[in-house]
Backbone as CSV, one residue per row, in Angstrom:
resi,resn,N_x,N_y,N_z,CA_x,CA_y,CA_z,C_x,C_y,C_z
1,UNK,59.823,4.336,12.594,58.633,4.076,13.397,59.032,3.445,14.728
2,UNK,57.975,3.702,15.899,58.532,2.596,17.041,59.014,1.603,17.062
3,UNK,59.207,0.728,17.754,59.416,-0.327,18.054,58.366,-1.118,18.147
4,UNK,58.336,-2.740,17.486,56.802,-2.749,17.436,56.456,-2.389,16.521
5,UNK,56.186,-1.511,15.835,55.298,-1.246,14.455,54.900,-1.964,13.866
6,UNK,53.733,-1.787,13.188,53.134,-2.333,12.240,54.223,-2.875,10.892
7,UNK,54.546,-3.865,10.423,55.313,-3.719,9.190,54.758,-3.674,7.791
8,UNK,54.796,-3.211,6.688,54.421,-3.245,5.343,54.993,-4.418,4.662
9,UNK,54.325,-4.927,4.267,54.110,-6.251,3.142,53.593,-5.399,2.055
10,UNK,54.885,-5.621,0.985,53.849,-5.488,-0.376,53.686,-6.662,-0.971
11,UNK,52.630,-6.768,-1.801,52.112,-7.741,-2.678,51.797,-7.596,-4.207
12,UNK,52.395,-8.288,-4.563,52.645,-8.088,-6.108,51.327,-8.380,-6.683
13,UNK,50.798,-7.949,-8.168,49.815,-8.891,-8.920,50.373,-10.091,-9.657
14,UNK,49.713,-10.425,-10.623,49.627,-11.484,-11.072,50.654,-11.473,-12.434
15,UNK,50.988,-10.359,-12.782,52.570,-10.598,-13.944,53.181,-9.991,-12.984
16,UNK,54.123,-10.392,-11.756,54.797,-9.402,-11.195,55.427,-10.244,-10.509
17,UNK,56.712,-9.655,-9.130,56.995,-10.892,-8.085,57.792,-9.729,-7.303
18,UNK,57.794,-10.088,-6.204,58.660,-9.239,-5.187,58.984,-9.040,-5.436
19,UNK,60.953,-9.024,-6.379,61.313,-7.943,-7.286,61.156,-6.919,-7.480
20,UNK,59.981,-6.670,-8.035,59.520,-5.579,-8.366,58.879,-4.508,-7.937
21,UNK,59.640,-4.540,-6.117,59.234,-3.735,-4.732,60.501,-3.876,-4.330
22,UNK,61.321,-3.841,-4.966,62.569,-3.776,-4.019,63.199,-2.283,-3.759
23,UNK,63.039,-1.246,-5.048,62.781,0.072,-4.629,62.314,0.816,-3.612
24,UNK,60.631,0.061,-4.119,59.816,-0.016,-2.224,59.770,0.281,-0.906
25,UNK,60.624,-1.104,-0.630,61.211,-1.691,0.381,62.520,-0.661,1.004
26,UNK,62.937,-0.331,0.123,64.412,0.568,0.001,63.890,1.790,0.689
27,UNK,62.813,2.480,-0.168,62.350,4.130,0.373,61.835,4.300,1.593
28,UNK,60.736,2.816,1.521,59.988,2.840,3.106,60.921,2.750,4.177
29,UNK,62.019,1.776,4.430,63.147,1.921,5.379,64.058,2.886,5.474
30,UNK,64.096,3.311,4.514,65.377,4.861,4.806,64.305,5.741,5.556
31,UNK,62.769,5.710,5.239,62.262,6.507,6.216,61.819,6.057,7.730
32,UNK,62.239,4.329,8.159,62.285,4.383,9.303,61.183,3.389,9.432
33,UNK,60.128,3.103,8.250,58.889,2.261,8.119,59.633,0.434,8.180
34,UNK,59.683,-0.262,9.140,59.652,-1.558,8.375,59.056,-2.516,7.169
35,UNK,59.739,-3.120,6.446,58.969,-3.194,5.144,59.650,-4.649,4.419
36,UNK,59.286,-5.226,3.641,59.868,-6.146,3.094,58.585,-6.770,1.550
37,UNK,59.062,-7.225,0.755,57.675,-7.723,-0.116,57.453,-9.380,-0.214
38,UNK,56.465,-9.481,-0.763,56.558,-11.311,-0.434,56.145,-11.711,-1.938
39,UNK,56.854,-12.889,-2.257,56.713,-13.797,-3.320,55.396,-14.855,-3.097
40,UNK,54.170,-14.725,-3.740,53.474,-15.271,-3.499,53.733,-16.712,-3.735
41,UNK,53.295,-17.965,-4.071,53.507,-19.364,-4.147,53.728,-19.291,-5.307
42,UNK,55.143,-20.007,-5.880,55.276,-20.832,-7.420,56.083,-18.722,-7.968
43,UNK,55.819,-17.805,-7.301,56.521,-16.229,-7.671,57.744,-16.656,-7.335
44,UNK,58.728,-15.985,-8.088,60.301,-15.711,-7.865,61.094,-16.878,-7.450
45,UNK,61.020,-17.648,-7.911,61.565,-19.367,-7.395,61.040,-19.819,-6.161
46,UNK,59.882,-19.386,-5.664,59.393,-20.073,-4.607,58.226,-21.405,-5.081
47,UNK,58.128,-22.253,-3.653,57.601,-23.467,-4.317,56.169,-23.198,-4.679
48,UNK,55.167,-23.971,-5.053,54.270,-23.780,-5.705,53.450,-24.281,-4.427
49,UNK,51.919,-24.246,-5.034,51.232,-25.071,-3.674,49.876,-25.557,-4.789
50,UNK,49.357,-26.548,-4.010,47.812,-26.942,-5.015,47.346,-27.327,-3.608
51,UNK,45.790,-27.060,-3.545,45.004,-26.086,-4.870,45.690,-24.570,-4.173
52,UNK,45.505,-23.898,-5.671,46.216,-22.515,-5.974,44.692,-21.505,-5.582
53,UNK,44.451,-21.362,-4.789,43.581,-20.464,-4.296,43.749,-19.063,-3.276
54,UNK,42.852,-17.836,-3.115,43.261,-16.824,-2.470,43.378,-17.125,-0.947
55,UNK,42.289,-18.396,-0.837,42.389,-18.577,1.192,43.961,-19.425,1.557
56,UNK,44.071,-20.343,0.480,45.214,-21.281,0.465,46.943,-20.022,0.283
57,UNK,46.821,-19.281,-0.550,47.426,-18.253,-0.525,47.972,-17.422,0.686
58,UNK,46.760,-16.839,1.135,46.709,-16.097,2.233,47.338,-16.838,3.454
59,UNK,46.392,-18.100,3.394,47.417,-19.228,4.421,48.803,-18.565,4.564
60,UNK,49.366,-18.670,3.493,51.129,-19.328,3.231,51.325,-17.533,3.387
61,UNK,50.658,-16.690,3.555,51.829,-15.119,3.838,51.396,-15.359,5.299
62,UNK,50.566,-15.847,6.025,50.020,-15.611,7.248,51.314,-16.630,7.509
63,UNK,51.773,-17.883,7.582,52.784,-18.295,7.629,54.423,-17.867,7.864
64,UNK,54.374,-16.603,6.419,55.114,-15.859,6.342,55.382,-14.972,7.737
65,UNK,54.655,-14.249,7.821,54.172,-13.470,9.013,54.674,-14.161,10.102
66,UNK,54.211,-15.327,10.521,54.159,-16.079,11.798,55.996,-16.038,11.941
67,UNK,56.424,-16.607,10.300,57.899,-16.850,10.920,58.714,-15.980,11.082
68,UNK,58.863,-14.980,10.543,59.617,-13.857,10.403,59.183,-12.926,11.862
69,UNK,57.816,-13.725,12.746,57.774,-12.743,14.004,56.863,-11.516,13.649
70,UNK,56.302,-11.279,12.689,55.467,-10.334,12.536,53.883,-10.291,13.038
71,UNK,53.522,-9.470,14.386,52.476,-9.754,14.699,51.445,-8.963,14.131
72,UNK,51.771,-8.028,13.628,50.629,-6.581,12.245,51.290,-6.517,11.551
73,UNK,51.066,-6.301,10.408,51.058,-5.718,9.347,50.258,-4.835,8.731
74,UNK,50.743,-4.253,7.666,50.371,-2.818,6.644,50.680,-3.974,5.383
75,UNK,49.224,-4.369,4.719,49.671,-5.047,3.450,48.951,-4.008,2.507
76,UNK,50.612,-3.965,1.676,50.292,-3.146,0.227,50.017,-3.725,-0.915
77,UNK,48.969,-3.917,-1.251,48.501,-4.582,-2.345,48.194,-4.079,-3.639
78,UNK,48.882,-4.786,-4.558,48.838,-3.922,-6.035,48.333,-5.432,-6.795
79,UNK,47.026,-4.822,-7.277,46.165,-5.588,-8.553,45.979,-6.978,-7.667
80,UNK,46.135,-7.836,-8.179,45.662,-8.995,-7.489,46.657,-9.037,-6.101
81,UNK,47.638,-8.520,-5.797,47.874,-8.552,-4.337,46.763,-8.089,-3.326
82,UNK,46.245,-6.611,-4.112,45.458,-6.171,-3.222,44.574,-7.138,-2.543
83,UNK,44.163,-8.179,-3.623,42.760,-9.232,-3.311,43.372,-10.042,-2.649
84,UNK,44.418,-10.611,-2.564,45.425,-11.343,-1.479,45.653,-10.548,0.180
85,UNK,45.460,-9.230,-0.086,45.109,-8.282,1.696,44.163,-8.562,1.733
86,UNK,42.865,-8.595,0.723,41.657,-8.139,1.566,41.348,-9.726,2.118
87,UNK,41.637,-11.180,1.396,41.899,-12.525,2.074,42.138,-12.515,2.876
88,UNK,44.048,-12.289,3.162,44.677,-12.305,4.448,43.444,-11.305,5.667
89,UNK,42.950,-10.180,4.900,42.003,-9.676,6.463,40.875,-10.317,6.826
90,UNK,40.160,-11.235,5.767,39.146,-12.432,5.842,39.605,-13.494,6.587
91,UNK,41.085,-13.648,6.690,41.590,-14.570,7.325,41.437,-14.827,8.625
92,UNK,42.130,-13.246,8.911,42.805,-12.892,10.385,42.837,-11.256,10.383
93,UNK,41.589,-11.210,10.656,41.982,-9.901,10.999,42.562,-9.027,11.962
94,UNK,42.945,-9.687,13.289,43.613,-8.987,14.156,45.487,-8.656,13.544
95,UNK,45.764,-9.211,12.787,46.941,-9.325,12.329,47.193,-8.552,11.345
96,UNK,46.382,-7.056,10.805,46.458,-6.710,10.015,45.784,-5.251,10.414
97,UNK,46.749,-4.075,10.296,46.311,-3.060,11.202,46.054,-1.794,10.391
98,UNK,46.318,-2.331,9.596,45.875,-0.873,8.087,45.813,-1.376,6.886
99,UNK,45.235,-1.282,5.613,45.034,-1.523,4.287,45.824,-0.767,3.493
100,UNK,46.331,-1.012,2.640,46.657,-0.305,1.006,46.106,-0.762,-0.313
101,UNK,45.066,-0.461,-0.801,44.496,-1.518,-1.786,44.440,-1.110,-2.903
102,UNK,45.467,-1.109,-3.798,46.202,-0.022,-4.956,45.802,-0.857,-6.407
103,UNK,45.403,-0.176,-6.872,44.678,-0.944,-8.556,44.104,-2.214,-8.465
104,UNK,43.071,-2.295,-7.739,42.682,-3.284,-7.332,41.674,-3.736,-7.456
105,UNK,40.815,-4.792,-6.845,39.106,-4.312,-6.938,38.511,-5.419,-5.797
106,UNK,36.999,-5.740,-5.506,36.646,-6.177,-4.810,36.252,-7.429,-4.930
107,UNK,36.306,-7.472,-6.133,35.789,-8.935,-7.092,35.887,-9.017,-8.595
108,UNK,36.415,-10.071,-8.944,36.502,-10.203,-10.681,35.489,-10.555,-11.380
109,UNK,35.214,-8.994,-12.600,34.241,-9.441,-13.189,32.648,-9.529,-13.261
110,UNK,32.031,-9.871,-13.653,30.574,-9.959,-13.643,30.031,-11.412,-13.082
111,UNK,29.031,-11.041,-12.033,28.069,-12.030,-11.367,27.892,-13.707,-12.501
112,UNK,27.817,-13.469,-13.920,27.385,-14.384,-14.771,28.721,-15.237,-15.133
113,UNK,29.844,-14.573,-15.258,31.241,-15.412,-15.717,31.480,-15.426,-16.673
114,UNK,31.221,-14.680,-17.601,31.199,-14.441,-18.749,32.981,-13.781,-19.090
115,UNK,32.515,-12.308,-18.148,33.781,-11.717,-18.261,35.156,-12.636,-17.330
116,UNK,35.292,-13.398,-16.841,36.129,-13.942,-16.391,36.815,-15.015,-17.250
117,UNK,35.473,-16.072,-18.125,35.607,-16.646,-19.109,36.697,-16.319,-19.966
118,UNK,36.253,-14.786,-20.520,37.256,-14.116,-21.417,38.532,-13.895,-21.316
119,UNK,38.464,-13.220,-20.016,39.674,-12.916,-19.416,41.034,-13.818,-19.749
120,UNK,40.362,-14.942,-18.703,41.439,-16.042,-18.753,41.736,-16.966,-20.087
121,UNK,40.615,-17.193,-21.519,40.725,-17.492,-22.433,41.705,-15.987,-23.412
122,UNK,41.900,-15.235,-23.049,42.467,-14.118,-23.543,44.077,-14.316,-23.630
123,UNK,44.266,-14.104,-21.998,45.187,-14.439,-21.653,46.287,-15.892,-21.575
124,UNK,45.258,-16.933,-21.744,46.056,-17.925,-22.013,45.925,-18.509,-23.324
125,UNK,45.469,-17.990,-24.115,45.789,-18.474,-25.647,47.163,-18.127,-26.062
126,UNK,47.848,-17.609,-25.665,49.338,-17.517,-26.656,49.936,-18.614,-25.865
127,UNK,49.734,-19.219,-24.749,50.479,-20.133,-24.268,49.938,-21.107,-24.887
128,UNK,48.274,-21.880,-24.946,47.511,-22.701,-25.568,48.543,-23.018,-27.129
129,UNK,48.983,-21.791,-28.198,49.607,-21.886,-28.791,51.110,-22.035,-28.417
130,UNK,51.501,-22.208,-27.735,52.900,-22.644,-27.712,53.806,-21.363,-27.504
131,UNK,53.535,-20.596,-27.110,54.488,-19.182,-26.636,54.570,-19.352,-25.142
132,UNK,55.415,-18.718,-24.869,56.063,-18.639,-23.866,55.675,-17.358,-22.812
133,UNK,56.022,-16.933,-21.868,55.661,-16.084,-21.229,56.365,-14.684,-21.447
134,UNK,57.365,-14.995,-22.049,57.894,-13.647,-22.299,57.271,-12.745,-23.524
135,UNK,56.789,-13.671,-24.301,55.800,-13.721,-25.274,54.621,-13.160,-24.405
136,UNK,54.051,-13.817,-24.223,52.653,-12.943,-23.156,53.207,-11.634,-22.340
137,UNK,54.175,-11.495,-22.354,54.467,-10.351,-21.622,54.581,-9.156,-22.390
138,UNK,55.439,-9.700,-23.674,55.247,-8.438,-24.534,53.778,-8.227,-25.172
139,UNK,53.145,-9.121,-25.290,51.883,-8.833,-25.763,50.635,-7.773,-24.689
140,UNK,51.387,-8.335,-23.582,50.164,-7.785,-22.869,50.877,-6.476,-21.426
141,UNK,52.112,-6.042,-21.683,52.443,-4.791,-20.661,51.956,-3.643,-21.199
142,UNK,52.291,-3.569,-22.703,52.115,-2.009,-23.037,50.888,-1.639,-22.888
143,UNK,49.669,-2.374,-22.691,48.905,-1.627,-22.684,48.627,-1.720,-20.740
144,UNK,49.145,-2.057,-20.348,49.106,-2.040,-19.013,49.755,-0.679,-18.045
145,UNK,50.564,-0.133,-19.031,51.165,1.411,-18.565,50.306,2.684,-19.033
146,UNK,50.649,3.503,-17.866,50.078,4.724,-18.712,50.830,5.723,-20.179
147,UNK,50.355,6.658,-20.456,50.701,7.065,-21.832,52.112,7.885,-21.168
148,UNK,52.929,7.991,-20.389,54.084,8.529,-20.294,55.372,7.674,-19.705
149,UNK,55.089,6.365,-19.795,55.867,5.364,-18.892,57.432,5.237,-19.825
150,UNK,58.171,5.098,-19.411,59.433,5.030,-20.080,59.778,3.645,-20.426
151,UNK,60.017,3.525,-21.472,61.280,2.432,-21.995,61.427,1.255,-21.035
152,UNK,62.249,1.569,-20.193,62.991,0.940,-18.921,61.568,0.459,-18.065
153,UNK,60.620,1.129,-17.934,59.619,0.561,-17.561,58.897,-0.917,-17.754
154,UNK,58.363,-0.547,-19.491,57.791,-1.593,-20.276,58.816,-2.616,-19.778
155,UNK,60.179,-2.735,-20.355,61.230,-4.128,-20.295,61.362,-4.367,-18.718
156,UNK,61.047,-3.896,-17.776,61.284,-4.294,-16.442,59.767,-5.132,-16.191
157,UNK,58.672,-4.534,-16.344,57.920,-5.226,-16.471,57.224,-6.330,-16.834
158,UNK,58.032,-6.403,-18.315,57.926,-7.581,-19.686,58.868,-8.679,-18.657
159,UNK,60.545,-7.851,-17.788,60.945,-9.342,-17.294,60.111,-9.761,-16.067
160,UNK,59.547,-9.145,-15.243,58.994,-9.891,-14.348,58.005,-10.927,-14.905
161,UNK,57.507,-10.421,-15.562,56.152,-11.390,-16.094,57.102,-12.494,-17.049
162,UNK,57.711,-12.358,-17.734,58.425,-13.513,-18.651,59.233,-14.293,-17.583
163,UNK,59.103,-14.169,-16.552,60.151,-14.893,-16.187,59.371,-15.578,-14.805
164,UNK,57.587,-15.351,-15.026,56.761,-15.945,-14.112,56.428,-17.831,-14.882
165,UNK,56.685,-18.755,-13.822,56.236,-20.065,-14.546,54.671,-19.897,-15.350
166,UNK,54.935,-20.976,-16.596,53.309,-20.876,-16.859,52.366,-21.293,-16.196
167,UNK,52.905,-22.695,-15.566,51.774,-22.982,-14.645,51.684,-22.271,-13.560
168,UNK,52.052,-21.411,-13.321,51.782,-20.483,-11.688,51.010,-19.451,-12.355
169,UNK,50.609,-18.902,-13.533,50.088,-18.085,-14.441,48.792,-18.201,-14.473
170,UNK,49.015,-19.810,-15.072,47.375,-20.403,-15.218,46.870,-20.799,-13.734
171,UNK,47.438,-20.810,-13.154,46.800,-21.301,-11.459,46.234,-19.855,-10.921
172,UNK,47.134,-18.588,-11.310,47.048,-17.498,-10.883,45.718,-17.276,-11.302
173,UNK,45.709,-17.021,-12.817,44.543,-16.593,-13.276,42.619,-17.561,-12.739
174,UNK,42.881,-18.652,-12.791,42.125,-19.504,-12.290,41.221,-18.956,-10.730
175,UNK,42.370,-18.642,-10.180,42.036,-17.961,-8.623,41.307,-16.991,-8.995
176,UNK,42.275,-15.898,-9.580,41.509,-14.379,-9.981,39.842,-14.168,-10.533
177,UNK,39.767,-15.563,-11.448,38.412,-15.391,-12.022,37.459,-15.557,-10.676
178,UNK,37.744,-16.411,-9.483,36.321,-16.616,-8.632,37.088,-16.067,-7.306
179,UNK,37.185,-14.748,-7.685,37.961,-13.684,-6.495,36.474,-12.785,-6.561
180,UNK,35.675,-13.097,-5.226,34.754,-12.243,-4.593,35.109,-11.973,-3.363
181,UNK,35.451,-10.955,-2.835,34.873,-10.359,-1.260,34.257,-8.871,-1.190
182,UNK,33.209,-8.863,-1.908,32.326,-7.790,-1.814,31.776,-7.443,-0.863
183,UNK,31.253,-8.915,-0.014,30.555,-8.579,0.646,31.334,-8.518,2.346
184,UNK,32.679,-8.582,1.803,33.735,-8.085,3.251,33.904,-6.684,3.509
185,UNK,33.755,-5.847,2.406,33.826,-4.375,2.991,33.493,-3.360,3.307
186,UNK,32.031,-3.688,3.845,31.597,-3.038,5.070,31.819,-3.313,6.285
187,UNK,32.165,-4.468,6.427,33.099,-5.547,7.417,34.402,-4.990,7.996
188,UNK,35.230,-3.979,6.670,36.718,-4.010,7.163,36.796,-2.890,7.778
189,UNK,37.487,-2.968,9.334,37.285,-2.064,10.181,38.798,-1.359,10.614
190,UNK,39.559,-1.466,9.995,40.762,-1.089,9.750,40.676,0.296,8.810
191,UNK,42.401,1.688,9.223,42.151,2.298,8.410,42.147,1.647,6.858
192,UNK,41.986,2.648,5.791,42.090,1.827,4.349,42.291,2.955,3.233
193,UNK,43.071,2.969,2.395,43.682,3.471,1.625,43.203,2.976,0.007
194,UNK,42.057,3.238,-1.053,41.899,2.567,-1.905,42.631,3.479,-3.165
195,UNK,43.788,3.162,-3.646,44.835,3.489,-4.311,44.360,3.289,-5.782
196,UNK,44.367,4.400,-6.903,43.803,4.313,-8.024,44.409,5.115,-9.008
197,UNK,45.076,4.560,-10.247,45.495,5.039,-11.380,44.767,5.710,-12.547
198,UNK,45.317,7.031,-12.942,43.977,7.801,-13.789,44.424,6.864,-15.038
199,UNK,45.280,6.382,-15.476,45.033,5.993,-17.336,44.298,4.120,-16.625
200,UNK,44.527,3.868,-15.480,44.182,1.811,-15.368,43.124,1.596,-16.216
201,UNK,42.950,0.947,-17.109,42.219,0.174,-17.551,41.813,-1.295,-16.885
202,UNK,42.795,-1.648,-16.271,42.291,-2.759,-15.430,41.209,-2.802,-14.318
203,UNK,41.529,-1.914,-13.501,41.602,-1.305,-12.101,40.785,-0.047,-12.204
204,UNK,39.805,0.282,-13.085,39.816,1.617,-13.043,39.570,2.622,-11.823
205,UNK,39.678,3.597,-12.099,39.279,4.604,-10.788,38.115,4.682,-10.326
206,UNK,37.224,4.824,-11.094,35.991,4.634,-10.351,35.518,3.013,-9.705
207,UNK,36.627,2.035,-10.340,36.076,1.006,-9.163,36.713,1.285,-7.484
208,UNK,38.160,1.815,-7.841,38.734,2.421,-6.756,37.647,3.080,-5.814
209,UNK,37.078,4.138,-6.157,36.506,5.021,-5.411,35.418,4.551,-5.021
210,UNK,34.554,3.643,-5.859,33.545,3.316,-5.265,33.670,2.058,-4.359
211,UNK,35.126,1.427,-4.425,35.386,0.567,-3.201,35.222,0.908,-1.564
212,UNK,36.230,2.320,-2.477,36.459,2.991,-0.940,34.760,3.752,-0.209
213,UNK,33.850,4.252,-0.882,32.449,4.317,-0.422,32.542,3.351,0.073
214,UNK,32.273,2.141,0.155,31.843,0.836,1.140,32.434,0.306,1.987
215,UNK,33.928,0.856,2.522,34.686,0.657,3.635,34.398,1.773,4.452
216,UNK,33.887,1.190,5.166,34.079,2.336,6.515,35.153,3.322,6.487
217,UNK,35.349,4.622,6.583,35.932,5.721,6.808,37.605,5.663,5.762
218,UNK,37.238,4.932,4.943,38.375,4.307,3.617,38.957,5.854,3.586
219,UNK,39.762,5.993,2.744,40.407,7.333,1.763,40.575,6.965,0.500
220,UNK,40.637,7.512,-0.342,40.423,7.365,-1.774,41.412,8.348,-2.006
221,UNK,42.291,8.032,-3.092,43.683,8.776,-3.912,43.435,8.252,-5.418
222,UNK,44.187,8.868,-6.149,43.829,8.746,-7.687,45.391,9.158,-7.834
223,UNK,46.491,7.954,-8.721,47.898,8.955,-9.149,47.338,9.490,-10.371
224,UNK,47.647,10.218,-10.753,47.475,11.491,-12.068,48.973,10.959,-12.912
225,UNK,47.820,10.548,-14.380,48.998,10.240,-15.353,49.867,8.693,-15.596
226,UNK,49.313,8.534,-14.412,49.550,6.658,-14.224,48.804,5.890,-14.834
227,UNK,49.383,4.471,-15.212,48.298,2.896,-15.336,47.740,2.168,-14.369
228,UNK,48.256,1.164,-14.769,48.144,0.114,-13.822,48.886,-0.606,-13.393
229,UNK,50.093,-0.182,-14.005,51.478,-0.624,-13.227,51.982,0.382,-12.339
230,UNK,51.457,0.968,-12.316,51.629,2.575,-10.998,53.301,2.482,-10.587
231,UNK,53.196,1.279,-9.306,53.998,1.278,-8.727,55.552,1.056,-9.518
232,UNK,55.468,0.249,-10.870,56.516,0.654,-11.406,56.821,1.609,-12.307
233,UNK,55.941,2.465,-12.564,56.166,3.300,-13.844,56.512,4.401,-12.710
234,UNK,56.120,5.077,-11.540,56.650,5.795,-10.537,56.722,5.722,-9.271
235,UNK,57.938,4.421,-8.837,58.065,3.990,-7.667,57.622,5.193,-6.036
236,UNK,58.603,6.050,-6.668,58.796,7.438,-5.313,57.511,8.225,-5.389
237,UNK,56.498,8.117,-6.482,55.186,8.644,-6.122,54.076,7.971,-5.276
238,UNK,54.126,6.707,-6.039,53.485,5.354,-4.944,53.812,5.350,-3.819
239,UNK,55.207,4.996,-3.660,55.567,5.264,-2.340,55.135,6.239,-0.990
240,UNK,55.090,7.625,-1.977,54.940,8.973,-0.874,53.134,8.581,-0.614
241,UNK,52.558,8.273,-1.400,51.206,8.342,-1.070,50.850,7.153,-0.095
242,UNK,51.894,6.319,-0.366,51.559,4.838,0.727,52.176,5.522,2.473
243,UNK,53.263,6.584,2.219,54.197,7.086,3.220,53.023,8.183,3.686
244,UNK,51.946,8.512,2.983,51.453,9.600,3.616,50.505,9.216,4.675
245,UNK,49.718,7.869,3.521,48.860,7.114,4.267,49.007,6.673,6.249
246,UNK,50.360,5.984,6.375,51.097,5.749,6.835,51.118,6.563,7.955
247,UNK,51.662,7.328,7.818,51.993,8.571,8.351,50.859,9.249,9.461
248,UNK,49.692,9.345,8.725,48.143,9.692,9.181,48.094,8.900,9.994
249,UNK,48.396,7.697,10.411,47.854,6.611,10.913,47.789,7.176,12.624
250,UNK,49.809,7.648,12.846,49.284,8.399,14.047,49.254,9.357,14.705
């Protein structure tokens, strides 16, 4: 790309950590895209921060940004990263010159809290009992892939998440439950890319698509045969569709 360009930030979800874009990072630069991924707070041995929130979050990549000299970005957001772009564009939006918003959604859950309740009582009962995260990891990847994901998948996955602190887990999840910006995207005036897996159960596709209805002139993609770990169960497919996105831009 020129000089100048926009750069790509990916953003991990919430069992995940930069790591697990280093493929990514690899494909987008051999094609010339600048790119790098970011460890959110308390991710991949970075320090932690309180309170653990998406604006407080967003802060610390806008930070990121500032030091590394990055004046745009292309943030690629997968599952709760995504909700960490659509922040960072609540933030600052001049600093942010295209969307990727890949298994993602606009808000967690139902208006009442019910389903968020669950969520996070779901998820943190094996720790409540005294397990560990690698423990939560095997309990809770496989069903996070789609029905053709390989081997090498599941255990790459199981280590990112086992090897996330618990308390950055429970801070994570905490955030996720009172993650609304619904009412930002008719607002977002940037292109936008709403990225969607046919097997996600998390993420499903039709929240995808009907995200992308409420962004102005959005695009909507669906991978065929994927979860909700997309980006790791087929790095070079994610990729080409983020590269196509990309690409369109000019």
């Amino acid at each position: 790309m020129p000089c100048g360009s926009p750069v790509v930030v990916f953003l991990h979800g919430i069992g995940a950590a930069a790591a697990g874009f280093a493929e990514h990072v690899s494909l987008l630069e051999q094609q010339g895209v600048p790119a790098f991924a970011w460890d959110q707070p308390g991710y991949g041995g970075t320090a932690a921060i309180d309170p653990y929130t998406f604006e407080t979050v967003a802060a610390e990549l806008l930070r990121t940004l500032d030091a590394r000299g990055v004046r745009q970005c292309i943030p690629v957001g997968h599952s709760m990263g995504g909700m960490i772009a659509q922040e960072l564009y609540a933030l600052a939006p001049a600093r942010v010159a295209a969307l990727v918003l890949a298994q993602t959604s606009p808000a967690f859950g139902s208006p009442d809290g019910e389903f968020q309740r669950r969520f996070v009582a779901d998820r943190t009962r094996a720790l409540d009992e005294g397990a560990g995260m690698a423990e939560v990891a095997a309990r809770l990847v496989p069903a996070l892939v789609g029905p053709g994901a390989a081997p090498s998948v599941l255990q790459a996955a199981a280590a990112l998440m086992g090897a996330i602190p618990a308390d950055t887990y429970r801070r994570a999840l905490a955030a996720l439950a009172r993650f609304d910006r619904r009412a930002l995207l008719p607002h977002i005036a940037v292109p936008t890319l709403c990225l969607a897996a046919e097997h996600d159960r998390t993420a499903a596709p039709e929240v995808l698509e009907k995200m992308a209805s409420r962004i102005p002139g959005a695009r909507y993609e669906c991978l065929a045969g994927l979860g909700h770990l997309a980006p790791l169960e087929d790095p070079a497919r994610f990729c080409r569709a983020v590269l196509s996105f990309i690409r369109s831009l000019s």
